[in-house]
TIPARO-402182 format. One record per residue (C-alpha): residue in one letter; residue number from 1; z, x negated, y negated. Coordinates in steps of 0.05 Angstrom, whole numbers. Layout:
N
{aa a, i NUM, w Z, u X, v Y}
...
# end
This chain:
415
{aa x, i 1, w -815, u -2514, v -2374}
{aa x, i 2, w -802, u -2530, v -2295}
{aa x, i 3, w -820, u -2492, v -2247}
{aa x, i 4, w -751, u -2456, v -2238}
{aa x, i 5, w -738, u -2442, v -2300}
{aa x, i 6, w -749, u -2368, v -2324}
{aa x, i 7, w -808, u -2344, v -2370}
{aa x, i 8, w -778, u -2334, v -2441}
{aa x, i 9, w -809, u -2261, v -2437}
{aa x, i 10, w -753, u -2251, v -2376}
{aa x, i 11, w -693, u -2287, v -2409}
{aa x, i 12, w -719, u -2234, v -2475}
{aa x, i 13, w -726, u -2179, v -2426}
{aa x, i 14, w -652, u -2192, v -2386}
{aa x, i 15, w -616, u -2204, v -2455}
{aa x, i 16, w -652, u -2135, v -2485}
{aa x, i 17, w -626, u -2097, v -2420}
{aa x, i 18, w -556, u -2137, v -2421}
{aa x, i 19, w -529, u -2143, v -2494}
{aa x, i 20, w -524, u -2066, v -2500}
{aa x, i 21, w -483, u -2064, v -2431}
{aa x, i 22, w -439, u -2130, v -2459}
{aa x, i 23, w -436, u -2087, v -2527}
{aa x, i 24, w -411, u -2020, v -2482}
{aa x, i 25, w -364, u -2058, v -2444}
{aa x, i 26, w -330, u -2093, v -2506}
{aa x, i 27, w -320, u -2028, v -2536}
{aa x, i 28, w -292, u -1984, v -2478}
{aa x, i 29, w -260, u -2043, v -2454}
{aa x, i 30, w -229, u -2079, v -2498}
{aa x, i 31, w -164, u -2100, v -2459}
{aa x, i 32, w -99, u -2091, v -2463}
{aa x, i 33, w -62, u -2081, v -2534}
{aa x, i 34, w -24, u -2147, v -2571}
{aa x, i 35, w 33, u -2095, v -2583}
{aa x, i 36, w 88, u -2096, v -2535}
{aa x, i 37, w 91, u -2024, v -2493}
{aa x, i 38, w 159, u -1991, v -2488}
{aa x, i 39, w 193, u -1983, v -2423}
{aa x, i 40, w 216, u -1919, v -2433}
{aa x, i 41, w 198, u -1841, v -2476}
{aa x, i 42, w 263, u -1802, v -2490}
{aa x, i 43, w 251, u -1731, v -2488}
{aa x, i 44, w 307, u -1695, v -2529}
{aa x, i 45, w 294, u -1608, v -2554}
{aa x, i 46, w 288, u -1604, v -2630}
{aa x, i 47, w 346, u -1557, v -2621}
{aa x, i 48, w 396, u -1620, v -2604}
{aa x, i 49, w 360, u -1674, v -2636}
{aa x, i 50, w 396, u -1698, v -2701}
{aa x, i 51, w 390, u -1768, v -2739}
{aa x, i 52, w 448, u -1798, v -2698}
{aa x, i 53, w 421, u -1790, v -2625}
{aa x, i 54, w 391, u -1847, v -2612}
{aa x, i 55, w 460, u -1878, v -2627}
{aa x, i 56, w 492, u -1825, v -2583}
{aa x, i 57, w 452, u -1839, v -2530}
{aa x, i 58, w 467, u -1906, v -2524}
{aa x, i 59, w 541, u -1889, v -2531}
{aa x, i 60, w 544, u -1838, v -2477}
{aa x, i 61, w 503, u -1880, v -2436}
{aa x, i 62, w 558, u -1943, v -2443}
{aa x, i 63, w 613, u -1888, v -2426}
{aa x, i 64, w 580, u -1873, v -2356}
{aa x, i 65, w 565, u -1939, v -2337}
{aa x, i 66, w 637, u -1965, v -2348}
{aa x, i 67, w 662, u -1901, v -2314}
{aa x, i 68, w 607, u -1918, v -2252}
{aa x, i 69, w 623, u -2006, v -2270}
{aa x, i 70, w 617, u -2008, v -2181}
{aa x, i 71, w 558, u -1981, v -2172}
{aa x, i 72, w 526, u -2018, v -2247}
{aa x, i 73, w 542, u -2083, v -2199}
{aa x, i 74, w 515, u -2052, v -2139}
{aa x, i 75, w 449, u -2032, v -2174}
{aa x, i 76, w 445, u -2104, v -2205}
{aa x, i 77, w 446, u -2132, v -2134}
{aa x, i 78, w 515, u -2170, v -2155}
{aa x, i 79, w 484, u -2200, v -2219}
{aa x, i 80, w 539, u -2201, v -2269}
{aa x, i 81, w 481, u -2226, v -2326}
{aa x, i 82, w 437, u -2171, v -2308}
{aa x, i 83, w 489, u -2120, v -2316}
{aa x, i 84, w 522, u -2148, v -2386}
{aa x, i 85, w 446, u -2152, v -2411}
{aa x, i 86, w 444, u -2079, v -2387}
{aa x, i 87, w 509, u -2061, v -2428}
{aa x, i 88, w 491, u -2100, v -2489}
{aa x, i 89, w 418, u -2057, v -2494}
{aa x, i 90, w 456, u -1997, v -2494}
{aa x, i 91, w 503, u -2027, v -2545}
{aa x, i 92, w 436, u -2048, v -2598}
{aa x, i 93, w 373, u -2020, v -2579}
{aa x, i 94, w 383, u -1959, v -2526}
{aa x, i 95, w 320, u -1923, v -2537}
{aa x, i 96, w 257, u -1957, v -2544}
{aa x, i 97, w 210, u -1896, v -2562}
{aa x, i 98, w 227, u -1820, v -2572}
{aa x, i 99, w 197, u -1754, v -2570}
{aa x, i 100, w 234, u -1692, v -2605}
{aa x, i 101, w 202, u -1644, v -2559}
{aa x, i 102, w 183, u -1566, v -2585}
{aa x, i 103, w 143, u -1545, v -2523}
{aa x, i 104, w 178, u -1545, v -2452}
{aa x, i 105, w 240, u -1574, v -2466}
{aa x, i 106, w 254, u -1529, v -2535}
{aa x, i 107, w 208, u -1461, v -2507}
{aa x, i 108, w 189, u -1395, v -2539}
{aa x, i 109, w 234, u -1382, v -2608}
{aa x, i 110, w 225, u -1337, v -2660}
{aa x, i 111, w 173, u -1368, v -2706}
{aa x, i 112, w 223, u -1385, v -2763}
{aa x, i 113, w 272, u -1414, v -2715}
{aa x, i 114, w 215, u -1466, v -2695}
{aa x, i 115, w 196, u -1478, v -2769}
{aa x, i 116, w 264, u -1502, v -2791}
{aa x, i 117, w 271, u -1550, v -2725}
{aa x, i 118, w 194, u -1571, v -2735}
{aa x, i 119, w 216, u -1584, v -2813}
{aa x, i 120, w 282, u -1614, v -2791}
{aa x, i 121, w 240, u -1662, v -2745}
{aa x, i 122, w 202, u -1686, v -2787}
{aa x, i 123, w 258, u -1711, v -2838}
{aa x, i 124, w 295, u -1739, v -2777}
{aa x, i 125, w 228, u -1781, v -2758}
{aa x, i 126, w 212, u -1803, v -2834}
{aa x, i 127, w 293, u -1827, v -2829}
{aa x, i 128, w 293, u -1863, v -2768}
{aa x, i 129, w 235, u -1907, v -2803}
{aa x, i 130, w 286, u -1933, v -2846}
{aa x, i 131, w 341, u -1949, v -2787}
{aa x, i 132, w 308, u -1998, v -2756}
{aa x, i 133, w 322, u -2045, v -2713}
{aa x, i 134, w 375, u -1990, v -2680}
{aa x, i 135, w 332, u -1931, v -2691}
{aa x, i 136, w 267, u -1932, v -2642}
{aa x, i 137, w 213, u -1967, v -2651}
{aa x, i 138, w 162, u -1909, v -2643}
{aa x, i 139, w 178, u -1836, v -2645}
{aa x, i 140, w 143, u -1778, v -2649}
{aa x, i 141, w 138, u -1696, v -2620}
{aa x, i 142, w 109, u -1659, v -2571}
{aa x, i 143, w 80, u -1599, v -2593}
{aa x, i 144, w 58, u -1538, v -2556}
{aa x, i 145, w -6, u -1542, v -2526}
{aa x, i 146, w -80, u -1531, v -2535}
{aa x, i 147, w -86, u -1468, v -2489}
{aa x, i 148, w -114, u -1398, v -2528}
{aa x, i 149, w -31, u -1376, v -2523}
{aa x, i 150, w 0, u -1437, v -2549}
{aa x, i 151, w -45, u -1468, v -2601}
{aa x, i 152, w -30, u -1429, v -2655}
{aa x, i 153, w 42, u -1445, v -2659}
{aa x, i 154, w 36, u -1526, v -2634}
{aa x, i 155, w -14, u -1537, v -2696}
{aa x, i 156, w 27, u -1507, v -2749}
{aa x, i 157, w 90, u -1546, v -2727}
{aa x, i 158, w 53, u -1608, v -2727}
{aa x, i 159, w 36, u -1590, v -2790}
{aa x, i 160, w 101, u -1579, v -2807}
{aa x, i 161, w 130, u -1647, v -2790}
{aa x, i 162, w 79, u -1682, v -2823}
{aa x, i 163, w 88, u -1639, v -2889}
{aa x, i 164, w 170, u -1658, v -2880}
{aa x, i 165, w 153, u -1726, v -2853}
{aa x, i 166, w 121, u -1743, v -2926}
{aa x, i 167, w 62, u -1756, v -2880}
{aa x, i 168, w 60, u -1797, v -2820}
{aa x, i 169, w 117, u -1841, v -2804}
{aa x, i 170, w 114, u -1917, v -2785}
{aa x, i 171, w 102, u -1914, v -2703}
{aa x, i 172, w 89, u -1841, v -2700}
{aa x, i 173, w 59, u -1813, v -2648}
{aa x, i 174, w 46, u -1738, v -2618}
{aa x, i 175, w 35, u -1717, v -2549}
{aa x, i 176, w -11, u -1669, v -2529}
{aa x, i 177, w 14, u -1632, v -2469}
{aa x, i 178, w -27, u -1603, v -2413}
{aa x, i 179, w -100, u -1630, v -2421}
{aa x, i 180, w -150, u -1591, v -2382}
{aa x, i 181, w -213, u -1608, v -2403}
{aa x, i 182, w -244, u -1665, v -2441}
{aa x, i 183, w -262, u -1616, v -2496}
{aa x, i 184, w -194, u -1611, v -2515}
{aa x, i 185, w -200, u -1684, v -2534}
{aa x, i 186, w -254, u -1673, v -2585}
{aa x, i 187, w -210, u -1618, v -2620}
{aa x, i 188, w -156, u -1660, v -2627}
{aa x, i 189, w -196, u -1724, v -2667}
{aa x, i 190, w -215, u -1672, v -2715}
{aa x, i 191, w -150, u -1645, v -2712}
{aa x, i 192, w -127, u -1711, v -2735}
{aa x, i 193, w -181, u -1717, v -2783}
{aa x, i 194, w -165, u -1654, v -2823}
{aa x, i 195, w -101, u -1686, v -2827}
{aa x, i 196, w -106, u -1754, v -2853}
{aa x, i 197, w -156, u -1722, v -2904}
{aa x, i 198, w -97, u -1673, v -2929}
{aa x, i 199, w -47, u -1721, v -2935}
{aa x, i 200, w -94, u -1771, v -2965}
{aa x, i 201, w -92, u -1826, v -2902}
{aa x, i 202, w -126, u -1874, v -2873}
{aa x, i 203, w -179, u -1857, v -2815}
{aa x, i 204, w -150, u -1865, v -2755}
{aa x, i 205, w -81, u -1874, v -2770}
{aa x, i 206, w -60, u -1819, v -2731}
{aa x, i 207, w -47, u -1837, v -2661}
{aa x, i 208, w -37, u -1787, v -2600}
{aa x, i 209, w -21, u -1788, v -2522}
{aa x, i 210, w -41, u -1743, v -2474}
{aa x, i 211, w -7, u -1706, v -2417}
{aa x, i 212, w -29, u -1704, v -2351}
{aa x, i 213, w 8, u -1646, v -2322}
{aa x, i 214, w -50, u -1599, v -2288}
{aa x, i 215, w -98, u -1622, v -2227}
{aa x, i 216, w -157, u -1616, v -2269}
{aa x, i 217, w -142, u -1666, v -2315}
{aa x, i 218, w -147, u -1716, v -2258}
{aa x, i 219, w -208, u -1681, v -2226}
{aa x, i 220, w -252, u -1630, v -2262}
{aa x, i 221, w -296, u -1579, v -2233}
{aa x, i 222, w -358, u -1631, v -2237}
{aa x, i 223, w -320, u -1677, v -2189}
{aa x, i 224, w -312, u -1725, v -2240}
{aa x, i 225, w -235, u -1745, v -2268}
{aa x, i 226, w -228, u -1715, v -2331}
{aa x, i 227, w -181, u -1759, v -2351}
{aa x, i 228, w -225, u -1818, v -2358}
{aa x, i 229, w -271, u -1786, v -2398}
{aa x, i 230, w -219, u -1764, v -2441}
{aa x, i 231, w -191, u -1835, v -2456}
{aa x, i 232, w -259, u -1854, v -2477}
{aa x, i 233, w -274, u -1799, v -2526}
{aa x, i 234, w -202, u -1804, v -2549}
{aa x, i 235, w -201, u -1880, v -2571}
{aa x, i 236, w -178, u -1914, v -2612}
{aa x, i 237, w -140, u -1852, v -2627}
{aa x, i 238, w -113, u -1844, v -2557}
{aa x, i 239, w -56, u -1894, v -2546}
{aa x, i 240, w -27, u -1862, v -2475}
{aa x, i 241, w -31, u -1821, v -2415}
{aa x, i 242, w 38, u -1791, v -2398}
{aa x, i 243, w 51, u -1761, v -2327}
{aa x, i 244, w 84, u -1695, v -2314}
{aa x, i 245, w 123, u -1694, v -2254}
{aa x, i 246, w 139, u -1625, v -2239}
{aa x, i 247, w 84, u -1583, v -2279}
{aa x, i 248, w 29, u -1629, v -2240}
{aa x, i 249, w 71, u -1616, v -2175}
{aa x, i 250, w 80, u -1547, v -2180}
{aa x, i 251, w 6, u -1537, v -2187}
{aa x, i 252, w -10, u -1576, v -2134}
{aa x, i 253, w 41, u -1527, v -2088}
{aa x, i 254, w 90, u -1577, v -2078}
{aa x, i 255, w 160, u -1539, v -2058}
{aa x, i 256, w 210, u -1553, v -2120}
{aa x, i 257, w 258, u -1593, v -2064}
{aa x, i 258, w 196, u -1640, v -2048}
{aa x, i 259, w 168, u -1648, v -2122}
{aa x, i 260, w 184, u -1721, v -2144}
{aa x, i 261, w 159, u -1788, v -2173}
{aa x, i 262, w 149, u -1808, v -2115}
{aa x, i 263, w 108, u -1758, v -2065}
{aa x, i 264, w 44, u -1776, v -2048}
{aa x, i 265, w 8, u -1723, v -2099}
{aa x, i 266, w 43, u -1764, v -2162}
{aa x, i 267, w 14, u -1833, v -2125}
{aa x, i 268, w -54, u -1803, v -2126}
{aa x, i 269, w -54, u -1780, v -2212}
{aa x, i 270, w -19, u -1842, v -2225}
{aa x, i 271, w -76, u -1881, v -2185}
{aa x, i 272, w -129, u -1854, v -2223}
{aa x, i 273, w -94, u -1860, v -2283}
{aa x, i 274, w -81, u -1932, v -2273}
{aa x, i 275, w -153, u -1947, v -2253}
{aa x, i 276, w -180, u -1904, v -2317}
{aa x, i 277, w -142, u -1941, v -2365}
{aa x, i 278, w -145, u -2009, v -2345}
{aa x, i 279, w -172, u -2052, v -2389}
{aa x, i 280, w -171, u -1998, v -2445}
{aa x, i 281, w -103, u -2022, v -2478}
{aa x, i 282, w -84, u -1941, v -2466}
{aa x, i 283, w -15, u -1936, v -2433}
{aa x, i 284, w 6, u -1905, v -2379}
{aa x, i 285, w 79, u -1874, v -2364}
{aa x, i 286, w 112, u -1843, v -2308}
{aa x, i 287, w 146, u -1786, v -2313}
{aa x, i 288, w 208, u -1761, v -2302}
{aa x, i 289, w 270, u -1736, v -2249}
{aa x, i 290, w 305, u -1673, v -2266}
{aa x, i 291, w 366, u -1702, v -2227}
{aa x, i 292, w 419, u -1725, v -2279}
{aa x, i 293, w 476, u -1768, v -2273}
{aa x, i 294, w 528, u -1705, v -2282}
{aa x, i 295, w 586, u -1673, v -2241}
{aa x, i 296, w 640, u -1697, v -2190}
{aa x, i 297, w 641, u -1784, v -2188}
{aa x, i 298, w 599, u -1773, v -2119}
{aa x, i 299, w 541, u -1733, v -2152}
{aa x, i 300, w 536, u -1780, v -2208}
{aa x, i 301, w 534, u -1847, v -2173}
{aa x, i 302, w 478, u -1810, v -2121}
{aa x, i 303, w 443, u -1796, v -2190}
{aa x, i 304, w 450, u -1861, v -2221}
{aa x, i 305, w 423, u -1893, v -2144}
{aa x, i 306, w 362, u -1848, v -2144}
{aa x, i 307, w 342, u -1856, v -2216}
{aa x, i 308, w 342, u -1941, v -2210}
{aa x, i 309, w 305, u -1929, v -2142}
{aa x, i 310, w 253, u -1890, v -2175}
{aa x, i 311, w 252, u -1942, v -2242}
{aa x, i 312, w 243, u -1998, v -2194}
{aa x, i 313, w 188, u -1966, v -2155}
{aa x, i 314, w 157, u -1961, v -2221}
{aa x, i 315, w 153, u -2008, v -2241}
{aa x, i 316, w 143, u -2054, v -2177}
{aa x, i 317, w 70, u -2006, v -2186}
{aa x, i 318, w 57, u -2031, v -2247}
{aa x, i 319, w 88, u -1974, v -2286}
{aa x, i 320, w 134, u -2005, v -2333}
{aa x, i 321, w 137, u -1939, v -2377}
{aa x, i 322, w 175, u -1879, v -2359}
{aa x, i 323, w 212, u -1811, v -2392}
{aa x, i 324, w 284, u -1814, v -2389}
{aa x, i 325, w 321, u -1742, v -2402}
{aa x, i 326, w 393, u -1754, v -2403}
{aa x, i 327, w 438, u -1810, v -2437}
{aa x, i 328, w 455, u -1833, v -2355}
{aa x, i 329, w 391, u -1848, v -2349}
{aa x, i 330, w 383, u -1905, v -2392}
{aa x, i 331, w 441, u -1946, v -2358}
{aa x, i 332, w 396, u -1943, v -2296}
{aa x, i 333, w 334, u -1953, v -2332}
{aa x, i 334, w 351, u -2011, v -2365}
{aa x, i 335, w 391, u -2048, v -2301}
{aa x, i 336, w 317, u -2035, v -2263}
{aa x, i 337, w 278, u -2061, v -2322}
{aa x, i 338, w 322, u -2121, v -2333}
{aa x, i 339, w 331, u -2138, v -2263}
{aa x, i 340, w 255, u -2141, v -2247}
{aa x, i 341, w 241, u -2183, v -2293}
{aa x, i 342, w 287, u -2226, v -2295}
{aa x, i 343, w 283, u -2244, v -2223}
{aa x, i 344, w 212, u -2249, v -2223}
{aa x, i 345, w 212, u -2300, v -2288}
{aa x, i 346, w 227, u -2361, v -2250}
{aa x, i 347, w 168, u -2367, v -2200}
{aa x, i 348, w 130, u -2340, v -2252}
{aa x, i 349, w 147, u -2384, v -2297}
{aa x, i 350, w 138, u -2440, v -2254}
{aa x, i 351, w 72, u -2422, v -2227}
{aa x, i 352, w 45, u -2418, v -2301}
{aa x, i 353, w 68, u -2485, v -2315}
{aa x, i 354, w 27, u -2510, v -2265}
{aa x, i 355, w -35, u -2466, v -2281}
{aa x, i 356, w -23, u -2492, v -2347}
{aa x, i 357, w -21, u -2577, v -2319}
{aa x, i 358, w -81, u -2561, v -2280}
{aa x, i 359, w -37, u -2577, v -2229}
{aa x, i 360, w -39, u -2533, v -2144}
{aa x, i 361, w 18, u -2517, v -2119}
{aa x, i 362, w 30, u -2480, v -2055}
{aa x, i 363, w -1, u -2419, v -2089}
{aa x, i 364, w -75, u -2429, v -2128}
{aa x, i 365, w -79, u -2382, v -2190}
{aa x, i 366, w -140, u -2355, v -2227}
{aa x, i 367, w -144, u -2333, v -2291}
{aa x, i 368, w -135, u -2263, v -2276}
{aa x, i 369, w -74, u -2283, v -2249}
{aa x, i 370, w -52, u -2329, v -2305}
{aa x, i 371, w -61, u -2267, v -2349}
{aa x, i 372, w -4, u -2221, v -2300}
{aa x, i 373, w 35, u -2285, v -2293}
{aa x, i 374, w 43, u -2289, v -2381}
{aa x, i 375, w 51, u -2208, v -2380}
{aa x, i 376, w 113, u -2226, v -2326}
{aa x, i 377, w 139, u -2270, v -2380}
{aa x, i 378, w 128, u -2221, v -2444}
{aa x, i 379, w 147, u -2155, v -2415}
{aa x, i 380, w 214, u -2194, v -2392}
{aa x, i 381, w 224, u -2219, v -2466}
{aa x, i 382, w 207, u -2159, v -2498}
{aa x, i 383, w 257, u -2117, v -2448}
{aa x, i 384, w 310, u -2176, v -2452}
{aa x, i 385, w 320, u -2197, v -2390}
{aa x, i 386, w 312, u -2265, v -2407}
{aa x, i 387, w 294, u -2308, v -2473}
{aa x, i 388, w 241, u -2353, v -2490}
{aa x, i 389, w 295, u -2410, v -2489}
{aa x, i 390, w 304, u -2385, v -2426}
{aa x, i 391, w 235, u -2387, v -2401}
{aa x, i 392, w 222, u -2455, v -2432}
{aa x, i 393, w 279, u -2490, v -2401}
{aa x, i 394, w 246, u -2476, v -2334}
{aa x, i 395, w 171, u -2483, v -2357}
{aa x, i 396, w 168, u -2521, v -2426}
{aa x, i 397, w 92, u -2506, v -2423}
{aa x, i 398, w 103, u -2431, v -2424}
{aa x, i 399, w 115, u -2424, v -2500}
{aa x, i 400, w 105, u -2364, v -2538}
{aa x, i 401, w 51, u -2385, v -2572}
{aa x, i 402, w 14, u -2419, v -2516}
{aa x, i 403, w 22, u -2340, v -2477}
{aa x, i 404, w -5, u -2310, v -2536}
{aa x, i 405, w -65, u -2357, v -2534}
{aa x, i 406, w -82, u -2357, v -2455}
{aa x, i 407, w -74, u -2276, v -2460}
{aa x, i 408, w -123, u -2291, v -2529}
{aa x, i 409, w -170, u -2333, v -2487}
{aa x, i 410, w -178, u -2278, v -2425}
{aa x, i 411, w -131, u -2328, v -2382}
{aa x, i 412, w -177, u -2385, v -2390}
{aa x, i 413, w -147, u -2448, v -2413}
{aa x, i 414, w -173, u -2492, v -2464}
{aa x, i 415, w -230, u -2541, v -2442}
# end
């Protein structure tokens, strides 16, 4: 041993204080999920929810963007690809993930009323498994929520779906609306426990999100944000935090004409948010607008502007989730989605190549930025704004398989 070099009782010491905090960190952190995230929730009451609406969707939504074809060209900043990749989503895959929703969006019905639309959803889910590719690729509910008023009547029509479901459906997932407390968190793993035992499943199969719709789930009365504790006593269960726009707003006093995703009250939960769950592999999604593409050709071109203007703040934020509530909004959502992506794939692409050759260009990545470089590239694919051919042809490096090993490796690259 030299004189620099540490006793052995200090390296045992360090690694005995260390390995637990490496063995902590893996587990609360282990980074984001190999699954692609959707870009969008559709919300959509029980009562008007039937097997053919995600088709319908799609259809209405191609109906108002040919109607509004000027301002579909505006919105894609002249792009006549953009706007045909727009078209042809609506056309195959309109709706990414869906939510039949009994709690705001359906209300207060007379408790048989809620039992056959619970029962009904629960076929419609179990049906859409077997649609797929056209049918979305994770669905779900939101039930009412954990408060002493609504409890009762959100865990029977879980129950409910499940029992019509035949048990829980390929990419199901239920949102829990309203979280207050971290507490609430615990009841709902063994909420999902008593489950899976009754229908004879798996543990931990499943999966929930979370709501974050009241001030406290951001901060609690300790001064702490309840909302990261919450993710951490809800994983692996907990696969995302879903923002309420105007319940969150409203409690904060916002006036109804000022409430929005974009007032400075929504930038402060979504901040936290993002900084809780990074690294977790939980989602996040914005929420909503209650302004809907509807009325004379004036209001419905003003609707369609604000909506893309919202998306594309969005997701310029890193927010690439969001709820859409009307068929109009998809033909917006998917020209923002699109049209990011697909105009930040060439630098992107470019700049990985060269991270990839070892090779400084005017800009000198990290790892770290490797890793948001690749997620440029996936998100893009996954959203089709652009194909891997696509990619390739600019950056030949860039390959699927060589993303899926640099985002495998932590952005390192192979010594």
């Amino acid at each position: 041993m030299t004189d620099r070099e540490l006793p052995a009782e200090v390296r045992a010491r360090l690694e005995e204080i260390l390995r637990p905090v490496d063995d902590d960190l893996a587990a609360r952190y282990p980074g984001d999920r190999p699954t692609g995230q959707p870009a969008h929730t559709v919300y959509v009451s029980a009562a008007d929810t039937d097997f053919d609406t995600p088709a319908s969707w799609g259809e209405r939504a191609g109906e108002i963007a040919e109607a509004a074809r000027d301002v579909v060209i505006e919105l894609a900043s002249g792009d006549v690809v953009v706007a045909d990749l727009a078209r042809k989503r609506l056309q195959d895959n309109p709706v990414e993930d869906l939510r039949i929703d009994l709690e705001d969006g359906y209300g207060w019905r007379d408790d048989a009323v809620e039992d056959a639309d619970a029962r009904r959803a629960g076929a419609i889910l179990a049906g859409w498994t077997q649609m797929r590719p056209h049918a979305p690729r994770s669905a779900g509910i939101r039930a009412k929520g954990l408060g002493d008023r609504e409890r009762r009547r959100g865990l029977r029509t879980l129950e409910l779906v499940l029992d019509s479901a035949g048990g829980v459906p390929d990419g199901f997932v239920f949102t829990v609306p309203k979280l207050r407390d971290v507490r609430q968190v615990d009841a709902v793993n063994v909420l999902c426990e008593a489950f899976e035992r009754a229908h004879g499943l798996a543990e931990g199969m499943l999966r929930f999100e979370l709501q974050i719709e009241i001030p406290q789930a951001v901060l609690g009365p300790d001064g702490r944000a309840t909302l990261a504790g919450a993710i951490h006593r809800g994983m692996p269960r907990l696969t995302g935090l879903h923002y309420g726009t105007y319940d969150y707003s409203a409690a904060c006093g916002i006036v109804s004409a000022q409430q929005s995703l974009a007032h400075p009250v929504a930038d402060h939960a979504k901040a936290v948010m993002q900084a809780a769950t990074a690294q977790t592999g939980v989602w996040i999604s914005d929420g909503s607008t209650q302004v809907i593409p509807v009325g004379t050709p004036d209001q419905i071109q003003s609707a369609l502007r604000r909506h893309h203007a919202l998306v594309l703040r969005s997701v310029e934020r890193g927010f690439y989730q969001g709820w859409d509530m009307h068929p109009g909004h998809l033909v917006t959502r998917w020209l923002a989605v699109i049209g990011f992506f697909r105009s930040a794939m060439p630098t992107a692409a470019r700049r990985l190549e060269s991270y990839f050759d070892r090779r400084s260009g005017d800009v000198v990545d990290e790892p770290a930025t490797a890793l948001s470089l690749a997620s440029v590239l996936q998100r893009g694919t996954a959203a089709g704004a652009f194909t891997a051919d696509e990619v390739t042809e600019i950056a030949p490096s860039c390959t699927a398989q060589r993303l899926a090993a640099l985002r495998a490796g932590g952005g390192a690259l192979p010594s």
